[in-house]
Residue frames as qw, qx, qy, qz and C-alpha x, y, z in Angstrom:
[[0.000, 0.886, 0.463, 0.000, 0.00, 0.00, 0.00],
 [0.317, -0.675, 0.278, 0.606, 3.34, 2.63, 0.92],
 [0.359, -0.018, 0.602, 0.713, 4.48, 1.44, -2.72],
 [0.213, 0.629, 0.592, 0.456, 1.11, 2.92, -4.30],
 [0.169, -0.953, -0.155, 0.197, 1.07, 6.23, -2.21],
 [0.500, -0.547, 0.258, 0.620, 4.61, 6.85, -3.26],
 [0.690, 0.716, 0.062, -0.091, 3.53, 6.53, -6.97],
 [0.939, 0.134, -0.006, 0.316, 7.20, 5.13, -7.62],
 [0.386, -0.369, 0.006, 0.846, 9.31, 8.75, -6.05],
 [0.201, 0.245, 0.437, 0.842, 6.85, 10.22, -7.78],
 [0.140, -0.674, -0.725, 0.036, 4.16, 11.36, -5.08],
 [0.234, -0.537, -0.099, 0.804, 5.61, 15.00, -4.76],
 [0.040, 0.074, -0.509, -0.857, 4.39, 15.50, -8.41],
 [0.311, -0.264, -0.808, -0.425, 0.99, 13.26, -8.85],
 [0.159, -0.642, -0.602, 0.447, -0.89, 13.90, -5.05],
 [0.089, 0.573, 0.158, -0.800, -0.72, 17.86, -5.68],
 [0.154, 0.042, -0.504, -0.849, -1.48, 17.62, -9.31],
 [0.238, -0.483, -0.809, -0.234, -4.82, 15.20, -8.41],
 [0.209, -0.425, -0.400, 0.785, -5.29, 18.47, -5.75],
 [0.145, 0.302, -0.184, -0.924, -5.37, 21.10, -8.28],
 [0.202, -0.191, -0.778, -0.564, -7.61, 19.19, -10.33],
 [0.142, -0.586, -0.798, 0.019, -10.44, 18.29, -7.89],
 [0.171, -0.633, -0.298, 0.693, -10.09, 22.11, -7.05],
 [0.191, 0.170, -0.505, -0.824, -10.65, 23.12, -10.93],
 [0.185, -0.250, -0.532, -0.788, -13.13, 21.42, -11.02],
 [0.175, -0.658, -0.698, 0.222, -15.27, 21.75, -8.08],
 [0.063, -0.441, -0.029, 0.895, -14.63, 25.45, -8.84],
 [0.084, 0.046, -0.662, -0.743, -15.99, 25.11, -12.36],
 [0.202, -0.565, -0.793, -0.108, -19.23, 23.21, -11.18],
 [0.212, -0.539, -0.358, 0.733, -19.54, 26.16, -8.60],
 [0.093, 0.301, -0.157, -0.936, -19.36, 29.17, -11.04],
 [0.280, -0.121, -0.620, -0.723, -21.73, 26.99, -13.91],
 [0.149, -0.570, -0.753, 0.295, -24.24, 26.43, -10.69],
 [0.114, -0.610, -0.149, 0.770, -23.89, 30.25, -10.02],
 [0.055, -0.401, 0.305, 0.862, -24.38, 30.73, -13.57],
 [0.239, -0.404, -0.858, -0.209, -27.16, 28.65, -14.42],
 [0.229, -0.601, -0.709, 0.289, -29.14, 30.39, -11.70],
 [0.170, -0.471, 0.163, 0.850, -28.39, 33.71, -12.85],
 [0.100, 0.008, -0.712, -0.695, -29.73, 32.62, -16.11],
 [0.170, -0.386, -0.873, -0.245, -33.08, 31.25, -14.91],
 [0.043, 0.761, 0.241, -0.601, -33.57, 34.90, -12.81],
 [0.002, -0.384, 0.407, 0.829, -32.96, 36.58, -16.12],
 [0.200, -0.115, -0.844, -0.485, -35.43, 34.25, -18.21],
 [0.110, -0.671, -0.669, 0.300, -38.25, 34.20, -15.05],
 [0.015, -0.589, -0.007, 0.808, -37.52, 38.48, -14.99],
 [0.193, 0.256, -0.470, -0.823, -38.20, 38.81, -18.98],
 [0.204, -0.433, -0.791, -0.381, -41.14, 36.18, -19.30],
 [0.116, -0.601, -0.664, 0.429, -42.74, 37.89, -16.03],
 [0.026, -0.446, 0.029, 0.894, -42.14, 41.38, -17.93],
 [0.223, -0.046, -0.721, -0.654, -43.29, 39.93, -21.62],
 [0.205, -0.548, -0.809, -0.060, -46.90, 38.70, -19.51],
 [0.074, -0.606, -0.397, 0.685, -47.14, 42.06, -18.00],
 [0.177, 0.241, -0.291, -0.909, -47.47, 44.23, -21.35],
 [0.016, -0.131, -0.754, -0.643, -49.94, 42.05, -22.42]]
């Protein structure tokens, strides 16, 4: 199990790179959450405005 954490003298490279990753993308899911919802106030706001003129 030591021999697969070590990734063969290679754990100073491969642990922080599998770091940065889950942290790109749990950032990414974050912002296109935050942006999705942003979109569906903008689309509720313009159909609630388009039912008021008529």
């Amino acid at each position: 199990m030591n021999e697969f954490f070590a990734m063969g003298g290679y754990a100073a490279y491969v642990w922080p790179a599998y770091g940065v990753s889950i942290v790109a993308l749990i950032a990414v899911a974050i912002v296109s959450w935050r942006e999705m919802k942003r979109a569906e106030r903008l689309v509720d706001l313009s159909q609630k405005a388009e039912a008021s003129r008529r």
